[in-house]
SETOR-974749 format. One record per atom (N, C-alpha, C, O): residue in one letter; residue number from 1; z, x, y; atom name. Coordinates in Angstrom, 3 decimals, padded with zeros to 6 digits. Example, Ala and Ser with C-alpha at 12.3 -4.5 7.8 and 13.67 -1.06 7.14 Angstrom:
residu:num:z:x:y:atome
a:1:007.800:013.190:-005.690:N;
a:1:007.800:012.300:-004.500:CA;
a:1:007.800:013.200:-003.300:C;
a:1:008.465:014.236:-003.319:O;
s:2:007.080:012.850:-002.250:N;
s:2:007.140:013.670:-001.060:CA;
s:2:007.870:012.900:000.030:C;
s:2:008.039:013.409:001.138:O;
// end
This chain:
residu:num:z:x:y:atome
x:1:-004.259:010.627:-028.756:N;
x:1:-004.982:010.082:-027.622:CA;
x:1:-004.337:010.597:-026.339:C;
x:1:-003.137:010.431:-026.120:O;
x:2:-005.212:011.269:-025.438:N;
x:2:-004.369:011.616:-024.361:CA;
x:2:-004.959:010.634:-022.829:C;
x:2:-005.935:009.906:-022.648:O;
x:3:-004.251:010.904:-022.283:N;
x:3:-004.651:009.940:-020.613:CA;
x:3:-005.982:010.989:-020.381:C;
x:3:-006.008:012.151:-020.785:O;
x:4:-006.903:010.413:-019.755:N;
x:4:-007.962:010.876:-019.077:CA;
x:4:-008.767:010.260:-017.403:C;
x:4:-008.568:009.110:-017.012:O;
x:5:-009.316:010.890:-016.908:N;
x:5:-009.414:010.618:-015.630:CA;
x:5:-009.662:009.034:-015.521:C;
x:5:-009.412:008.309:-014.557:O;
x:6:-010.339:008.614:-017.027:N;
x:6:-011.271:007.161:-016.395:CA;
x:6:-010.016:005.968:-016.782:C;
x:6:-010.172:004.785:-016.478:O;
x:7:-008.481:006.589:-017.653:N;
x:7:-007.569:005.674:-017.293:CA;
x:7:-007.045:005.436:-016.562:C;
x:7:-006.626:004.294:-016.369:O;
x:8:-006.742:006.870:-015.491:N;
x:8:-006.058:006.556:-013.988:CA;
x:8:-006.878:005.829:-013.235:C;
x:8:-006.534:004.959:-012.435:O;
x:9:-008.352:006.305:-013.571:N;
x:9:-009.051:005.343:-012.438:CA;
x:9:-009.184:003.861:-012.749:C;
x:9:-009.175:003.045:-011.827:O;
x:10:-009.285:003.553:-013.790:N;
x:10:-009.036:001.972:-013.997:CA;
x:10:-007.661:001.472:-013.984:C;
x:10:-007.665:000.274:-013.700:O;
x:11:-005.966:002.144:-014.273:N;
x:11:-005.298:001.921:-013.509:CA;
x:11:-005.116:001.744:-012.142:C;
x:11:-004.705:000.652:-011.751:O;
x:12:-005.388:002.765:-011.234:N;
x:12:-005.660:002.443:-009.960:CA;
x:12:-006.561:001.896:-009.475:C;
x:12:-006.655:002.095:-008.263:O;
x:13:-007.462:001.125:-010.004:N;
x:13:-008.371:-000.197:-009.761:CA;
x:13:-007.764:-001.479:-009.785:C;
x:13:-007.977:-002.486:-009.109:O;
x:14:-006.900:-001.218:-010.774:N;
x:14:-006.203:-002.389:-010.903:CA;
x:14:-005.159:-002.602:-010.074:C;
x:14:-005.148:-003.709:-009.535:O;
x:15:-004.230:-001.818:-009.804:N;
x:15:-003.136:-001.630:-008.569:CA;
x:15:-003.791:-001.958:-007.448:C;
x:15:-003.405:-002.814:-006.653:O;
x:16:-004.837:-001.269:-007.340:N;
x:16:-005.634:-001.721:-005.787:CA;
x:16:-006.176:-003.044:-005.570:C;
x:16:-006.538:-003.432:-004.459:O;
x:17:-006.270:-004.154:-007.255:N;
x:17:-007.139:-005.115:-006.595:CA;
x:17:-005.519:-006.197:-006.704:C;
x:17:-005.537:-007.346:-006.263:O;
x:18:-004.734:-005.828:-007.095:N;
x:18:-003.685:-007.080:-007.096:CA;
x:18:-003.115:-006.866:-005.718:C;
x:18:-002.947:-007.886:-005.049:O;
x:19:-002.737:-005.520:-005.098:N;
x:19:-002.620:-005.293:-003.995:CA;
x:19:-003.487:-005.807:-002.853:C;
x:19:-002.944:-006.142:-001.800:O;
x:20:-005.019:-005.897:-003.030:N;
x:20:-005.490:-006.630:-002.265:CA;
x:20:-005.078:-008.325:-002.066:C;
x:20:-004.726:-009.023:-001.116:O;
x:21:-005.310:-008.519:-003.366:N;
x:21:-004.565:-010.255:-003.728:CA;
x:21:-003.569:-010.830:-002.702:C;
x:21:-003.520:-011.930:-002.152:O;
x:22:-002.584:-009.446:-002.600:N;
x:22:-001.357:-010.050:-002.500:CA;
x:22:-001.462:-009.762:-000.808:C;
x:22:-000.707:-010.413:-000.086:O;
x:23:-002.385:-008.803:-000.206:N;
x:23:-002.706:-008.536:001.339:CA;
x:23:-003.059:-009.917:001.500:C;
x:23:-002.193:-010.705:001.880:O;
x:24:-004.389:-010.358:001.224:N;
x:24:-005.048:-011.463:001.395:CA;
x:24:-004.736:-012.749:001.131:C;
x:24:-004.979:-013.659:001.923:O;
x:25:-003.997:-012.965:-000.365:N;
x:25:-003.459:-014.348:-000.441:CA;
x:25:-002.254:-014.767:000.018:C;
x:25:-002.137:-015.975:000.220:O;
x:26:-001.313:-014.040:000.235:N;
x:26:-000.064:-014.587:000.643:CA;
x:26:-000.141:-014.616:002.001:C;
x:26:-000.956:-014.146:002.795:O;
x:27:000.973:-015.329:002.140:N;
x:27:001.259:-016.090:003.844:CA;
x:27:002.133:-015.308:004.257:C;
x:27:002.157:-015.005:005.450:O;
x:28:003.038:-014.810:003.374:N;
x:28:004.791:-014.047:004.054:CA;
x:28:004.060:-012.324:004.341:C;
x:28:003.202:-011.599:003.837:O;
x:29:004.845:-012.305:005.245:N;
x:29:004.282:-010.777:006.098:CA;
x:29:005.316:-009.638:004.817:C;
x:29:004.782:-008.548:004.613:O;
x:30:006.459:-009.859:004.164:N;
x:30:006.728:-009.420:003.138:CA;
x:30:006.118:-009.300:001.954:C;
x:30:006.365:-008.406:001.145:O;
x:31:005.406:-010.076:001.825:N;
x:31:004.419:-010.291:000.269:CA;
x:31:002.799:-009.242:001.350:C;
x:31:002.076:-008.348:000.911:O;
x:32:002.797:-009.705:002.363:N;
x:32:001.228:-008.553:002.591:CA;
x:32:002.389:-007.275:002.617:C;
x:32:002.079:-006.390:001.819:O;
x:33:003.395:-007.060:003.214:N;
x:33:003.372:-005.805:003.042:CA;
x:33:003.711:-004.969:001.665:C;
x:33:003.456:-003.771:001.541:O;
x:34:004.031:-005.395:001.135:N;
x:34:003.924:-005.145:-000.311:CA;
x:34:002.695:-004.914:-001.049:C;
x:34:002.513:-003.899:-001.723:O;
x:35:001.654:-006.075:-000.894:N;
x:35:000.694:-005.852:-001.472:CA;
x:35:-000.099:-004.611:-000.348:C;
x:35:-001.292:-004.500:-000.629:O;
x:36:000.061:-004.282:000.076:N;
x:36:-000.368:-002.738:001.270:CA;
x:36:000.015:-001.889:000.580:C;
x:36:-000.818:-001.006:000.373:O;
x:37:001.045:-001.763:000.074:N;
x:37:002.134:-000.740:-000.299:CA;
x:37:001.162:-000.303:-001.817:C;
x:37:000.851:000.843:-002.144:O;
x:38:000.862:-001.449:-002.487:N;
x:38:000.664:-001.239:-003.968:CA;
x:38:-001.115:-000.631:-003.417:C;
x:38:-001.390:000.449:-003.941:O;
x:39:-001.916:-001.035:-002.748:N;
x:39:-003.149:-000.501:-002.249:CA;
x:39:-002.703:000.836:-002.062:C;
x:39:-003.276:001.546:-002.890:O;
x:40:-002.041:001.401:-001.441:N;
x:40:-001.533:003.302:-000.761:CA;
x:40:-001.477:003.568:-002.302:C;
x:40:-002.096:004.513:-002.791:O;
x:41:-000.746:002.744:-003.030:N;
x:41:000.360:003.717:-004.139:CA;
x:41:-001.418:003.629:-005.362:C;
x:41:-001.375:004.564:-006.161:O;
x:42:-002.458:002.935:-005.507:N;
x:42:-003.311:003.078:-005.949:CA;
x:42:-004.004:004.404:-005.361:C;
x:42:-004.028:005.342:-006.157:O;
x:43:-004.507:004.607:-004.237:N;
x:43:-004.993:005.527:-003.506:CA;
x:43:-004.467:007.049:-004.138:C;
x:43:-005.290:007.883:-004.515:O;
x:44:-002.968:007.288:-004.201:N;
x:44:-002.121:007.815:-004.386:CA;
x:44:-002.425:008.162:-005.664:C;
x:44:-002.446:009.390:-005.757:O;
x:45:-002.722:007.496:-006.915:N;
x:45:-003.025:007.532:-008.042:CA;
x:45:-004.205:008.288:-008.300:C;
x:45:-004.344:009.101:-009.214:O;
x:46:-005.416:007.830:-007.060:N;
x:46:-006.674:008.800:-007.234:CA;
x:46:-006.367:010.200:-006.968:C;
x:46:-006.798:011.133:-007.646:O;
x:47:-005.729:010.290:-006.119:N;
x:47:-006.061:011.589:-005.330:CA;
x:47:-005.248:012.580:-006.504:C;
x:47:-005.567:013.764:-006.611:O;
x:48:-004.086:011.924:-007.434:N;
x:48:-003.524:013.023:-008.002:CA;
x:48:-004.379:013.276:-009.326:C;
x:48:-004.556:014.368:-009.866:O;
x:49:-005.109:011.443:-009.929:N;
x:49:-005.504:012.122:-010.827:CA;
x:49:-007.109:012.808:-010.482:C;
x:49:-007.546:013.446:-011.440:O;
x:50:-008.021:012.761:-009.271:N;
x:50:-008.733:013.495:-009.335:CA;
x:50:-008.253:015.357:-009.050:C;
x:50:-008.751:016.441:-009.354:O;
x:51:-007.406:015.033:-008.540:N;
x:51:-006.832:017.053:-008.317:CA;
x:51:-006.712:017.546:-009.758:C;
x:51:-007.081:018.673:-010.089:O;
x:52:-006.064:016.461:-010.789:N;
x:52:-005.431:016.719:-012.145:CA;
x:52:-007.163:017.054:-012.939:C;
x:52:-007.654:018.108:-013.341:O;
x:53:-007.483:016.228:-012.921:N;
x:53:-009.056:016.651:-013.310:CA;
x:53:-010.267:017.476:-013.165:C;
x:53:-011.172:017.570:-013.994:O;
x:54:-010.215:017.853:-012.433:N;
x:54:-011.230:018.394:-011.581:CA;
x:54:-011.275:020.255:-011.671:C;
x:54:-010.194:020.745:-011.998:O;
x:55:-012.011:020.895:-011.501:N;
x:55:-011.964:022.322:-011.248:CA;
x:55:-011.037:022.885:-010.408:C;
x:55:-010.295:023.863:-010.498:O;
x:56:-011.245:022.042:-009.563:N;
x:56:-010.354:022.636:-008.397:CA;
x:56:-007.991:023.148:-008.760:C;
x:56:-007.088:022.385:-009.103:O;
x:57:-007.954:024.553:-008.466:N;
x:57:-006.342:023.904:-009.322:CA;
x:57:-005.736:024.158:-007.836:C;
x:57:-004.600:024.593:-008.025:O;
x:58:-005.974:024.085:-006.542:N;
x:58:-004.715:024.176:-006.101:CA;
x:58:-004.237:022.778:-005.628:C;
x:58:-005.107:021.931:-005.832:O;
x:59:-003.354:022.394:-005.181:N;
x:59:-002.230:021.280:-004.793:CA;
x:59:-002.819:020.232:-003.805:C;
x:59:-002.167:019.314:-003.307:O;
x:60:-004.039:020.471:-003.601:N;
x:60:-004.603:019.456:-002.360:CA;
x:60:-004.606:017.922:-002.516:C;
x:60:-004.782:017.243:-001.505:O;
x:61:-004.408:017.276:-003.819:N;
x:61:-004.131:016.295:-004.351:CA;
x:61:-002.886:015.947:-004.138:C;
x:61:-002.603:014.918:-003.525:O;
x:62:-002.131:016.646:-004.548:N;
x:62:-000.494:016.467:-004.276:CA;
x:62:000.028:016.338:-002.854:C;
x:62:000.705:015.469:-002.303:O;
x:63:-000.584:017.655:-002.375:N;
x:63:-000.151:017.135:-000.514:CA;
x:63:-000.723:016.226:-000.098:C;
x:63:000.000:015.681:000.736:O;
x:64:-002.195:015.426:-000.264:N;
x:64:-002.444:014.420:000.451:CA;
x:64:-001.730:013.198:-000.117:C;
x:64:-001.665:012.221:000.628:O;
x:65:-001.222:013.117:-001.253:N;
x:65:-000.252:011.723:-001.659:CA;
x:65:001.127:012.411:-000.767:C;
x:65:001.276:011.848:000.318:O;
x:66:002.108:013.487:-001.041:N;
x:66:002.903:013.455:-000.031:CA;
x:66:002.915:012.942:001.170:C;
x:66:003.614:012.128:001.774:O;
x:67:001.731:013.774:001.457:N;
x:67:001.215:013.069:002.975:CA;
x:67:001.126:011.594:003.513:C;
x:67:001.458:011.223:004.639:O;
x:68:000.466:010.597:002.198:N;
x:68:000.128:009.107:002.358:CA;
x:68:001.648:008.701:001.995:C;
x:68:002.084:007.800:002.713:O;
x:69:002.550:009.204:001.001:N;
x:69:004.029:008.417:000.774:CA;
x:69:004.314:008.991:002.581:C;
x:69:004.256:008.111:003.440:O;
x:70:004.530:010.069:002.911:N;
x:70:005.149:009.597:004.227:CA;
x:70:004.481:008.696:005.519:C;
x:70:005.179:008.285:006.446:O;
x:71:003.346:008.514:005.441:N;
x:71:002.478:007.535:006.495:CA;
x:71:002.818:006.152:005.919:C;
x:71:003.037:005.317:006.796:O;
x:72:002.956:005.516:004.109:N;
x:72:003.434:004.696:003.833:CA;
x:72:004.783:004.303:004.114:C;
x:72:004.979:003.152:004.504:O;
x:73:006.090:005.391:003.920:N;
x:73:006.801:004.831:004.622:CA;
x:73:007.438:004.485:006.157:C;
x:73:008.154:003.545:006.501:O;
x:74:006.920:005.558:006.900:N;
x:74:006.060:005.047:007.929:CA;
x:74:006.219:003.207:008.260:C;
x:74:006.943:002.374:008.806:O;
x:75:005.153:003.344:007.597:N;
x:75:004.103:002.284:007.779:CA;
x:75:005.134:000.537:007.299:C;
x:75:005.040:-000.562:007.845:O;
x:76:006.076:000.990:006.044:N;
x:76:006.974:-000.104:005.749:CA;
x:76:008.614:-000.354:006.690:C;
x:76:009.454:-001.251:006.748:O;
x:77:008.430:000.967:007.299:N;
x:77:009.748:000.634:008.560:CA;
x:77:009.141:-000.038:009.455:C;
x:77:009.623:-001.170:009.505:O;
x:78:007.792:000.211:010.647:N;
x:78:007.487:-000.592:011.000:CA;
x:78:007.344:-002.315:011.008:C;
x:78:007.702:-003.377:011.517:O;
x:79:006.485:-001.610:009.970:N;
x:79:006.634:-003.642:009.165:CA;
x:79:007.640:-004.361:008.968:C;
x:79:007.584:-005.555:009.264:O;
x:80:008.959:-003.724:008.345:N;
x:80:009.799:-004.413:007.897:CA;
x:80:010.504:-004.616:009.535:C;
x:80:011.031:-005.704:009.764:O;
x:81:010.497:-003.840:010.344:N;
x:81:010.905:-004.103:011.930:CA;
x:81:010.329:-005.023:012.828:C;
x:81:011.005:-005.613:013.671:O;
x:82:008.928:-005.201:012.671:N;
x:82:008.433:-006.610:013.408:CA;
x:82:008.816:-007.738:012.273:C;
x:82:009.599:-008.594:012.684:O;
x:83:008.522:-007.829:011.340:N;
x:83:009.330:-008.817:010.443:CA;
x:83:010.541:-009.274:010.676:C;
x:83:010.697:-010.492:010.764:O;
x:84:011.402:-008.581:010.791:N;
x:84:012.656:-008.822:011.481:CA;
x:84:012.695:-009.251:013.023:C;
x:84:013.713:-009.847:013.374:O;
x:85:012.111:-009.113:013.591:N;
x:85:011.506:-009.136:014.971:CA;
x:85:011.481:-010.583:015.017:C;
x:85:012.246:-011.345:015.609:O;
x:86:010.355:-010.864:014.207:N;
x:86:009.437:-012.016:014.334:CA;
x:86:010.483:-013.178:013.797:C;
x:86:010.495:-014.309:014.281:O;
x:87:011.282:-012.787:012.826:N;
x:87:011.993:-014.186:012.532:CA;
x:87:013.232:-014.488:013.490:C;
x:87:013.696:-015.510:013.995:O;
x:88:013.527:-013.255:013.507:N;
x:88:014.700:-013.535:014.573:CA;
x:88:014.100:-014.284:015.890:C;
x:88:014.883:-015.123:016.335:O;
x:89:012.632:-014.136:016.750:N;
x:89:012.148:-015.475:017.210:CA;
x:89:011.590:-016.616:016.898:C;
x:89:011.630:-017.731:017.417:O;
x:90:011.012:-016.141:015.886:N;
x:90:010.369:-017.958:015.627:CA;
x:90:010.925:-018.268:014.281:C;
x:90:010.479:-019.335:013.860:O;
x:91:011.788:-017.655:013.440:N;
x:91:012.767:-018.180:012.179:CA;
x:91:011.749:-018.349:011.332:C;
x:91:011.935:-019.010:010.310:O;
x:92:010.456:-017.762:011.621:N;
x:92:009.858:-017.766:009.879:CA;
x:92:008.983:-016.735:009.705:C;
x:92:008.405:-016.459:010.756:O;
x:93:008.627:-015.976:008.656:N;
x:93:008.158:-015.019:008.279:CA;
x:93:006.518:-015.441:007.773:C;
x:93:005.806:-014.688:007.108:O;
x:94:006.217:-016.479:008.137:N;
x:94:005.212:-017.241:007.706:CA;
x:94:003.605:-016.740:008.606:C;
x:94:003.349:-016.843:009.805:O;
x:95:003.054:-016.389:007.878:N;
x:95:001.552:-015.593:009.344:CA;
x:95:000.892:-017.262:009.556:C;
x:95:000.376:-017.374:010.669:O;
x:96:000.849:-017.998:009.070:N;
x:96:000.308:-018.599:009.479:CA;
x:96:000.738:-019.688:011.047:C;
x:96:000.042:-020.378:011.791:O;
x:97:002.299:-019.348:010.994:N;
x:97:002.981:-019.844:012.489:CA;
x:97:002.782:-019.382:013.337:C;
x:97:003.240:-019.881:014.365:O;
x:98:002.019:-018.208:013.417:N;
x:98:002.404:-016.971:014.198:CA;
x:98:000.616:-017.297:015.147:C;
x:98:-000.168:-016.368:014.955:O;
x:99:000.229:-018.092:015.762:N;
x:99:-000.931:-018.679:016.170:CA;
x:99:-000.835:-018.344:017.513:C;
x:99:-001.748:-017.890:018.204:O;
x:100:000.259:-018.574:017.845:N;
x:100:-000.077:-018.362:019.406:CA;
x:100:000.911:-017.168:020.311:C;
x:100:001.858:-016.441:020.012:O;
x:101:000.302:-017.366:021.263:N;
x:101:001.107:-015.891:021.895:CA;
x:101:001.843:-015.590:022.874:C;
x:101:001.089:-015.151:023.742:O;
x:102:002.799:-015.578:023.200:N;
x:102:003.575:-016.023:024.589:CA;
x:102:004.162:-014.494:024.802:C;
x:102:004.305:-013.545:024.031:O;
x:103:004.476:-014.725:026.409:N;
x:103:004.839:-013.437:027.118:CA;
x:103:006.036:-013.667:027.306:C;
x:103:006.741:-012.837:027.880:O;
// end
């Protein structure tokens, strides 16, 4: 039995919908950014296994996940920097405290 395109893609269906879960249901700006992280790293999953599949053989699959791991991490220094930000003023990492807005 070998892997075929329609297991990556139902793997990365699945990465993408717990990742949504975890965007949408959790409260801690650590748990959405995580579940963000697992959404990219699904994305990431298409693009290599459609390059892996497909007619096409050169690398355009591969550089655009290079490409998304560096916009992802990117994207988790930020985060993890207003996170830090944010507790160090209001001492909780909680989105739902985070209501109002002061200058």
């Amino acid at each position: 039995m070998s892997i075929g395109l329609g297991h990556c893609l139902l793997l990365a269906a699945m990465l993408f919908s717990i990742g949504l879960y975890g965007a949408l249901a959790k409260r801690n700006i650590i748990a959405i950014l995580m579940g963000i992280e697992l959404m990219l790293n699904a994305v990431n999953i298409n693009f290599v296994a459609f390059n892996r599949f497909t007619v096409v053989s050169d690398l355009t699959g591969q550089l655009m996940t290079v490409f998304a791991i560096t916009v992802g991490v990117a994207e988790v220094a930020i985060g993890v920097a207003l996170a830090y930000r944010i507790y160090n003023d209001r001492l909780t990492i909680n989105v739902d405290e985070l209501d109002n807005m002061k200058g």
